[in-house]
N, C-alpha and C positions, 0 to 999 in steps of 0.2 A: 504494500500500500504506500502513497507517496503524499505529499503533500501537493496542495497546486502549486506548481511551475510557475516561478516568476518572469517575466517577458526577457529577458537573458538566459535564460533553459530554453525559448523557443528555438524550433529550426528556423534558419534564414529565410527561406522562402516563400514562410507562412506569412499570408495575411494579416496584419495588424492594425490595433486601432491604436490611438495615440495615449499615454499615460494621463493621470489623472486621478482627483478625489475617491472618483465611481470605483475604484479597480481596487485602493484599498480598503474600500467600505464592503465591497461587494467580499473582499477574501476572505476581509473578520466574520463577517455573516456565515460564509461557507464553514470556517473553524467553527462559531461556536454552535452549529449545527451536527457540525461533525463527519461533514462530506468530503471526497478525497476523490483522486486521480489512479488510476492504476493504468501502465502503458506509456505511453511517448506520439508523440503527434508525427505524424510523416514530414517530410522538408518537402513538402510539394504546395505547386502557383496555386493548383489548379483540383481540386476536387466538389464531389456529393456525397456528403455527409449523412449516413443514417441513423437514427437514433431509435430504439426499440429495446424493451416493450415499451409499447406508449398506453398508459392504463389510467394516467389522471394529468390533471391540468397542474399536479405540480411539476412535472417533466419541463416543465414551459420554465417553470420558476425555477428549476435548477439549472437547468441547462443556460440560461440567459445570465444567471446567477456566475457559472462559470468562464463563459464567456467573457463578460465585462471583468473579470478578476483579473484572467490573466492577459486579457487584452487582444484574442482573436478577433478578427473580423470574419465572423462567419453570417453569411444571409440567410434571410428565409423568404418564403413567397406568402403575401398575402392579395386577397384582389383588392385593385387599384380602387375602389371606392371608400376604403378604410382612409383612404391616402391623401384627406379634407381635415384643415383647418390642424389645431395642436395634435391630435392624435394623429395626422399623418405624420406631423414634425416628429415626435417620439419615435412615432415604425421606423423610417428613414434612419433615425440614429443611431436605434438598436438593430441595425441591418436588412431592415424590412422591403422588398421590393416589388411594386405593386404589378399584377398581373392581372389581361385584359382578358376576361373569360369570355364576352361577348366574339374576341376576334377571330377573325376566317384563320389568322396561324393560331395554334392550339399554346396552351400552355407550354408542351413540353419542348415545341418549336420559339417559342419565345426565350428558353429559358437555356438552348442549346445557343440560339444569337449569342444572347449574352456570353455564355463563356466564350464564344469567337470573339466578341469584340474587345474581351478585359484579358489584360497580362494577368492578374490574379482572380481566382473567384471558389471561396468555400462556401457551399451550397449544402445548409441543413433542412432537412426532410423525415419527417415520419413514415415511414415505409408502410404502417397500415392506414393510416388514412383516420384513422379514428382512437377513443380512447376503449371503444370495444374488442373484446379477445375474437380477430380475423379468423378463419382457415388459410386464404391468401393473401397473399399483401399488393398493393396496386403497383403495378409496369410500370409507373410515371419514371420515379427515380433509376433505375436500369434504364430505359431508354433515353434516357438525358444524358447519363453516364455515357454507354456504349456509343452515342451519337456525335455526343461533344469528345470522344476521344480520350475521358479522364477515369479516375478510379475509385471507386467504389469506398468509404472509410465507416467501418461499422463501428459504432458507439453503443456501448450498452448502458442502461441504467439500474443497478442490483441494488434494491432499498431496505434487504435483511441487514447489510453489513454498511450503508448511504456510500458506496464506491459505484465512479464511473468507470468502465471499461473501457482504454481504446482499443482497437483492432489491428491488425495489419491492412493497409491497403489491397483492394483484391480489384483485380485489373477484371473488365467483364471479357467477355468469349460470344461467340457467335449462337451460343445457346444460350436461353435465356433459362428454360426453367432448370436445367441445373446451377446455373447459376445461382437462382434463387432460393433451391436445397443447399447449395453450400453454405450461401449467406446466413441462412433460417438455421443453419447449422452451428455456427458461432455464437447465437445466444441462447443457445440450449439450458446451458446450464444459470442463466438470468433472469430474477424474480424482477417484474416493476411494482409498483403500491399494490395491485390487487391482481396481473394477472403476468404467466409469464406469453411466450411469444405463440 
């Protein structure tokens, strides 16, 4: 088990946001909670971030909670109507990037632009789609991955022991649903607040 990584433990070519009040508030938070890191983050521009089980809305509050600590810039997708008045100004800062569900390109065509058009971009994603225990988990994220060319970084969240999990990077293949047996394979052994994967 580890403590969180202060942004000089990050790899170089991780994404970062800029130091500040928020990253030491947010660490002491995480301490006297008593959440922790286990793993190491890849030194890569360019990934899609999965996080599962996703079984309650404090997934949201930890994960952002660790984020802002030790200073990743990781996104997420929400639709661009959120993206009005203060509450867009907060999405925006806390990595928020609005997506147009109306539009003739799909989400996951929007979201493959994007990592063409940025030298960096860590893309976090729920792979079930919900805080309900799935049988399958939605294609979105694989095909963003395998499209945009980047890899796959599984994150677990185990709240018997409050430790996050990182994963090894797993490059996708031309098959998807083994793919998505191998992935669903990594957090076997991973309880979230109520259910596991």
């Amino acid at each position: 088990m580890s403590a969180v990584p202060t942004p000089t433990q990050l790899p170089p070519r991780m994404p970062r946001l800029r130091d500040g009040w928020r990253r030491r508030l947010c660490r002491s938070v995480l301490r006297l909670c008593g959440w922790s890191l286990v793993g190491d983050f890849p030194d890569l521009p360019k990934l899609v971030l999965i996080a599962a089980p996703h079984s309650s809305w404090w997934d949201g509050v930890w994960g952002l909670l660790i984020k802002v600590s030790i200073g990743a810039d990781i996104h997420f997708m929400a639709k661009q109507e959120l993206f009005r008045g203060p509450l867009g100004a907060l999405l925006v800062k806390l990595g928020g990037m609005p997506i147009n569900r109306g539009s003739a390109q799909g989400v996951v065509e929007q979201m493959i632009d994007q990592f063409h058009q940025r030298e960096q971009l860590w893309l976090g994603i729920a792979p079930e789609g919900t805080r309900r225990h799935v049988p399958r988990w939605k294609s979105g994220f694989w095909r963003i991955a395998h499209d945009a060319g980047v890899p796959v970084f599984p994150v677990a969240f185990h709240y018997p022991d409050k430790t996050i999990h990182l994963g090894p990077p797993f490059d996708t293949t031309d098959d998807m649903d083994a793919d998505m047996a191998r992935l669903r394979a990594f957090y076997t052994p991973f309880q979230g607040k109520y259910h596991g994967v």
